[in-house]
C-alpha positions as CSV (number, residue, x, y, z in Angstrom):
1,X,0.0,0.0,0.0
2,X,1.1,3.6,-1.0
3,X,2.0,5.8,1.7
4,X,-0.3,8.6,2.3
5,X,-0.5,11.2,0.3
6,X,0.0,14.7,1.9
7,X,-2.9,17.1,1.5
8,X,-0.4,20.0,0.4
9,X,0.8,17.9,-2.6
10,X,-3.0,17.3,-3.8
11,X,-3.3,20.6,-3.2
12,X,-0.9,23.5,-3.5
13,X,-2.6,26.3,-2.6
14,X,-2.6,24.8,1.1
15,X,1.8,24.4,1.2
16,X,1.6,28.9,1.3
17,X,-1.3,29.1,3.6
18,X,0.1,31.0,6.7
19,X,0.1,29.1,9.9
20,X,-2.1,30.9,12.2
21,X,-2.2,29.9,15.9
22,X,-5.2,28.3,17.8
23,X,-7.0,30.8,19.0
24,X,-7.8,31.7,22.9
25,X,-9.8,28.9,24.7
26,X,-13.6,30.3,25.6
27,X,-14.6,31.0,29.1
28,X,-14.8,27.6,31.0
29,X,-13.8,25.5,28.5
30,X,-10.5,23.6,29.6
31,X,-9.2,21.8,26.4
32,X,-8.8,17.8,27.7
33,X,-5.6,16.2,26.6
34,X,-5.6,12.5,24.6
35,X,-3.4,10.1,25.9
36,X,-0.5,10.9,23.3
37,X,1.9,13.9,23.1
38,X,-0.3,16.0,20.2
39,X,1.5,18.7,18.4
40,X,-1.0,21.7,17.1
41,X,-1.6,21.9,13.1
42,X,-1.7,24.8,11.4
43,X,-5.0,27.0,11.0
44,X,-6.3,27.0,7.3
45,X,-7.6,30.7,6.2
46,X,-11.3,31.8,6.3
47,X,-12.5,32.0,3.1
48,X,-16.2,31.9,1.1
49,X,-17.4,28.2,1.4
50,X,-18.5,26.9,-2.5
51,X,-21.8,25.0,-2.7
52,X,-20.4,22.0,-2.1
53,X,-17.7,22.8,1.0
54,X,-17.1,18.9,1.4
55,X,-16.6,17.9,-3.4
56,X,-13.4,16.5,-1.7
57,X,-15.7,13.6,0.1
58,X,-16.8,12.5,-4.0
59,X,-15.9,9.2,-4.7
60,X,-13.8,9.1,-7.8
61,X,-14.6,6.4,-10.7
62,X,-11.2,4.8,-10.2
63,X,-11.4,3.5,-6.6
64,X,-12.2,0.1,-6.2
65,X,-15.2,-1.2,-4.3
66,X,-15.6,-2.5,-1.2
67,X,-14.3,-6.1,0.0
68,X,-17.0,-8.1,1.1
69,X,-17.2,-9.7,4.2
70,X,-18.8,-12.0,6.5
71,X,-21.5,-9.7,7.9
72,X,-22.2,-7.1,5.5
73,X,-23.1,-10.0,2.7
74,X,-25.6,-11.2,5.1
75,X,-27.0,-8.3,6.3
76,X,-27.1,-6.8,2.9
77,X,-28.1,-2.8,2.1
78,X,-31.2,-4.2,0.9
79,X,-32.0,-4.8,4.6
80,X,-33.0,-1.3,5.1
81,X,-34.8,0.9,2.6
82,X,-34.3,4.6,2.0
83,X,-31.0,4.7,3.7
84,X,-30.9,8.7,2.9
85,X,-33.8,9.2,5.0
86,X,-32.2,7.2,8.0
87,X,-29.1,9.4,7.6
88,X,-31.2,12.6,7.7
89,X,-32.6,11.6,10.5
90,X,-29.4,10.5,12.4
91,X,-28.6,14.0,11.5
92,X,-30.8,15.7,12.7
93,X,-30.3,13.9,16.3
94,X,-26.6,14.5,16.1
95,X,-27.8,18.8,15.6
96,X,-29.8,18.3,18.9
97,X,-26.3,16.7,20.4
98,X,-24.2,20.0,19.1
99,X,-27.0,22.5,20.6
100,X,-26.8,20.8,23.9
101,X,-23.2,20.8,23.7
102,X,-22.9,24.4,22.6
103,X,-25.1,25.0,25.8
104,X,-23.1,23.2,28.7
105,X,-20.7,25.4,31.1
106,X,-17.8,23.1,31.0
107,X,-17.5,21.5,27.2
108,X,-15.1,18.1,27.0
109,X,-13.3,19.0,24.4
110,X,-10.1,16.3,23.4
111,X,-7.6,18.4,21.4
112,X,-7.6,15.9,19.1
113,X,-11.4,16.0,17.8
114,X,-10.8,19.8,17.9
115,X,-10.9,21.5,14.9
116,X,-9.1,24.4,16.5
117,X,-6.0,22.6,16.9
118,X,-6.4,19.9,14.6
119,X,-8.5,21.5,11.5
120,X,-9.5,19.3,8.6
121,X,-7.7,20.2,5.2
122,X,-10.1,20.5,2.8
123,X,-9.8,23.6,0.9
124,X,-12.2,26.1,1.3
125,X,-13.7,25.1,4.1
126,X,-15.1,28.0,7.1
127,X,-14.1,27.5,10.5
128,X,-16.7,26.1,12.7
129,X,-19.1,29.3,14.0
130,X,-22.1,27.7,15.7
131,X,-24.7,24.8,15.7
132,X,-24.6,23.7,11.5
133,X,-28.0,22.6,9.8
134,X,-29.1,19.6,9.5
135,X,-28.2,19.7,5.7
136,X,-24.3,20.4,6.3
137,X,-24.1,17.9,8.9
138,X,-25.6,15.4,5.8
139,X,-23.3,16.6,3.2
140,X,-20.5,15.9,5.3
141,X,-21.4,12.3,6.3
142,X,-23.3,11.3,3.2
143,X,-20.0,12.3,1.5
144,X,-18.2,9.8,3.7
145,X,-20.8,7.4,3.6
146,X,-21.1,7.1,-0.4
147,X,-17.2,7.1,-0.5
148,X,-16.6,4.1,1.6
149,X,-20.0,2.5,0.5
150,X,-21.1,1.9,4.2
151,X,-23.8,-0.6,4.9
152,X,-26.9,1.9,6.3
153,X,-26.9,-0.1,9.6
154,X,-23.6,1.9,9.8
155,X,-25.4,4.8,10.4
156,X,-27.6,3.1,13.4
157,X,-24.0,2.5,14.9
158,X,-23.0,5.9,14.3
159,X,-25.5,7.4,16.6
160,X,-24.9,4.8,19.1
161,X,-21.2,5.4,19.2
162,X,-21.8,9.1,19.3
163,X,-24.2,8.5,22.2
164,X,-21.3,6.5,24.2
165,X,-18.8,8.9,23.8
166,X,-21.2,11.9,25.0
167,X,-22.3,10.6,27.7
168,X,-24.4,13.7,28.7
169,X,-21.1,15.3,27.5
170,X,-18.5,13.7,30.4
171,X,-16.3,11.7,27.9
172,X,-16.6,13.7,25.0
173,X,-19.1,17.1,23.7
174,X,-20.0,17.2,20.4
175,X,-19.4,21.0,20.0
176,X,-19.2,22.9,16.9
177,X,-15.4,22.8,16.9
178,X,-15.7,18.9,17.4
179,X,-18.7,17.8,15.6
180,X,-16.7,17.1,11.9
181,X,-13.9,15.2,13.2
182,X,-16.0,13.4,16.3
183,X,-18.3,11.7,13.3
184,X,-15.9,11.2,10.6
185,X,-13.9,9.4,13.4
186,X,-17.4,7.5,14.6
187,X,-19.0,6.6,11.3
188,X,-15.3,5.2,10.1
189,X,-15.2,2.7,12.9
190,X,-18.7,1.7,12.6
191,X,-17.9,0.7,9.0
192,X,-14.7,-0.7,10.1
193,X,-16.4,-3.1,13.1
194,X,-19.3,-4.0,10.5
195,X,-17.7,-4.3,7.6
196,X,-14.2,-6.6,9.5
197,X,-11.7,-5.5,7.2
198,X,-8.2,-5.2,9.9
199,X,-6.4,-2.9,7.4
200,X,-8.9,-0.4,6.7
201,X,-6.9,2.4,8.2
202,X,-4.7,2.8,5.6
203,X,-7.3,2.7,2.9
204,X,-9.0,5.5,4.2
205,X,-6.0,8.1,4.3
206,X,-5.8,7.7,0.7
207,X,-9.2,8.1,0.1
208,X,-9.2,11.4,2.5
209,X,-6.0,13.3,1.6
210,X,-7.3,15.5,4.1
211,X,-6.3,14.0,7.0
212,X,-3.5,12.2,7.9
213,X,-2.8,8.5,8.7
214,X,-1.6,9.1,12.3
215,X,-4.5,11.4,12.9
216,X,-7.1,8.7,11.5
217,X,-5.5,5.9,13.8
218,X,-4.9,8.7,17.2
219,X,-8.9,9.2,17.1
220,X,-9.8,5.8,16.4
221,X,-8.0,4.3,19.5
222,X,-9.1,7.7,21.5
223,X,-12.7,6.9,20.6
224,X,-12.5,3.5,21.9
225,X,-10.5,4.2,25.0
226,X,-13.6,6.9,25.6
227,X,-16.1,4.3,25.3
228,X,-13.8,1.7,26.9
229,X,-14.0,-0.3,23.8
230,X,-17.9,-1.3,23.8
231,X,-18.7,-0.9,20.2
232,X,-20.7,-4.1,20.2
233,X,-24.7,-3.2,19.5
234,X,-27.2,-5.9,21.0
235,X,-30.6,-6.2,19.3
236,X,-32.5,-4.1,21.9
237,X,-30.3,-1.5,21.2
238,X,-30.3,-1.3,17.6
239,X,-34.2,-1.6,17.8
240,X,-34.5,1.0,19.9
241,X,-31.9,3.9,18.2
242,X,-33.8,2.8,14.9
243,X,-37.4,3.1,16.3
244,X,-36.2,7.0,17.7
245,X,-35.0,7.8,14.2
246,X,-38.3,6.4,12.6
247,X,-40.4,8.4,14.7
248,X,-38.5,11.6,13.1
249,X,-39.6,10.6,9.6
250,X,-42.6,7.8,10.3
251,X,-43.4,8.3,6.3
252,X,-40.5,7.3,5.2
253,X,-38.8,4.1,7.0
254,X,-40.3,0.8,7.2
255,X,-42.1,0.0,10.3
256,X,-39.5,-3.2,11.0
257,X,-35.7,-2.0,11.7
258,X,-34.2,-5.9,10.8
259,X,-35.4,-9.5,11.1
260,X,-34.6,-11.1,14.0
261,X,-31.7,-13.1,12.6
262,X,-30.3,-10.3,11.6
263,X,-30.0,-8.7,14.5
264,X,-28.7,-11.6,16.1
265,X,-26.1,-11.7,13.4
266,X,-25.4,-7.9,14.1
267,X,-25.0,-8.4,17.8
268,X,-22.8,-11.5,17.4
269,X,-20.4,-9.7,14.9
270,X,-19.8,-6.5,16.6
271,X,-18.6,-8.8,19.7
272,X,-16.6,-10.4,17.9
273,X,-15.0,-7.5,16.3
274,X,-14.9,-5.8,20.6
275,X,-12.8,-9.1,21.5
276,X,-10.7,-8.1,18.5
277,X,-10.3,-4.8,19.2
278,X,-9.1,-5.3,22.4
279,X,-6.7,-8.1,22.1
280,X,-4.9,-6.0,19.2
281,X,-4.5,-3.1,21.3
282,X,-3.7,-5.1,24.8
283,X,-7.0,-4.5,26.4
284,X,-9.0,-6.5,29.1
285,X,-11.8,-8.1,27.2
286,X,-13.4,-8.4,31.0
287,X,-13.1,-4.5,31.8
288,X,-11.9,-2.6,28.7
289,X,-8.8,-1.7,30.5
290,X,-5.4,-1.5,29.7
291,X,-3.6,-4.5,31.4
292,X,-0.8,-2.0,32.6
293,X,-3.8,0.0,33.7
294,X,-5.4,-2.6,35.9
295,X,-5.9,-2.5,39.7
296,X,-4.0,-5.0,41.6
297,X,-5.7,-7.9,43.5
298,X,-4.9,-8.1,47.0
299,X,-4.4,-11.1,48.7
């Protein structure tokens, strides 16, 4: 595999830009540290957004399809019909997340999901200013969505991710400065866990020359840490984020989120993939703790 490419290459305009410094912390918000030494990235100007802010999410003609695997040829994207509407409406719960978290006195906000020390590169694009619409918040993940060709069950696990890691906003607030790089970071592991391919990581920095390889793998194992590795969705849960996002658009998704056996299916393959998880990055598949990070048993 190609090493990734770097976002000034693709484009130039981006190598003159002038480095501009985070800017001052609002009142009350104390920026959280990730486990890692971070170094700050650059600022990227303020300029006019075009139509389409996110054209770098398109997926080009020459990039080959998805590998299929054991789950997502089972639980096929015929399973659930109008996916678009079941993104729209995981949209518009992920808005009501950013309000609440544009609200709160005391934001968790890890500098790496902040835009304001880790902005994305895509050119063009306006720093973060308040709550976006529902329709930019679908632009951006349709666009990541339609690139990878997720499964639409992807986007059930999306919501439930983002759910874990807020957390009424203790692990993690989804805040306009976080929101972009807080759901490209959930959506790409929930098509990770359900589509099982190991060496996705890669794969994705060239399809995002936007973003780096390290950064990509830093918020994946940050996420997971947050939600102490439980990305594994049981067939209550599924049910019930799917019935919440049905009753925001009743006309439009089917009444029946998945047949039983597929849930089942869904349940036993996101375990699987949480045992995974854990044993490749040295994790307690009893606590989701670190083994160095375990108590000690007393005698």
């Amino acid at each position: 595999m190609r090493p990734p490419v770097s976002a000034s290459l693709l484009h130039p305009q981006l190598a003159t830009a002038a480095t501009v410094p985070p800017p001052a912390a609002a009142p009350g918000v104390v920026p959280t540290m990730p486990p890692a030494p971070l170094h700050p990235g650059g600022g990227m100007p303020v300029a006019q957004a075009p139509r389409d802010k996110y054209k770098g999410l398109r997926r080009f003609d020459n990039t080959p399809a998805r590998k299929a695997s054991s789950t997502s040829t089972l639980i096929t994207t015929n399973s659930i019909s109008r996916p678009e509407e079941l993104l729209r409406s995981v949209c518009i719960k992920v808005r009501e997340m950013i309000e609440v978290g544009l609200q709160m006195g005391h934001p968790v906000l890890p500098i790496m999901f902040s835009e304001d020390y880790h902005p994305l590169n895509i050119p063009n694009l306006p720093r973060h200013s308040g709550v976006p619409a529902t329709d930019e918040i679908y632009l951006f993940m349709n666009g990541i969505v339609k690139k990878l060709e997720l499964n639409p069950i992807c986007h059930v696990m999306c919501l439930a991710y983002l759910e874990r890691l807020n957390q009424g906003g203790r692990r993690l607030t989804l805040h306009p400065s976080t929101w972009r790089r807080t759901i490209m970071s959930a959506i790409m592991l929930a098509g990770k866990v359900f589509h099982d391919e190991a060496p996705w990581n890669v794969d994705l920095s060239d399809s995002f020359p936007w973003i780096t390889l390290a950064e990509i793998n830093k918020m994946e194992l940050l996420m997971l840490q947050l939600m102490t590795f439980d990305v594994t969705l049981t067939p209550q849960q599924y049910a019930q984020y799917y019935f919440m996002l049905r009753e925001l658009n009743r006309d439009q998704l089917p009444e029946q989120p998945l047949g039983a056996a597929e849930l089942e299916q869904l349940h036993q393959a996101t375990a699987r993939q949480e045992n995974v998880l854990k044993q490749r990055h040295g994790v307690s598949t009893d606590t989701g703790l670190h083994m160095s990070h375990a108590p000690a048993i007393i005698n």
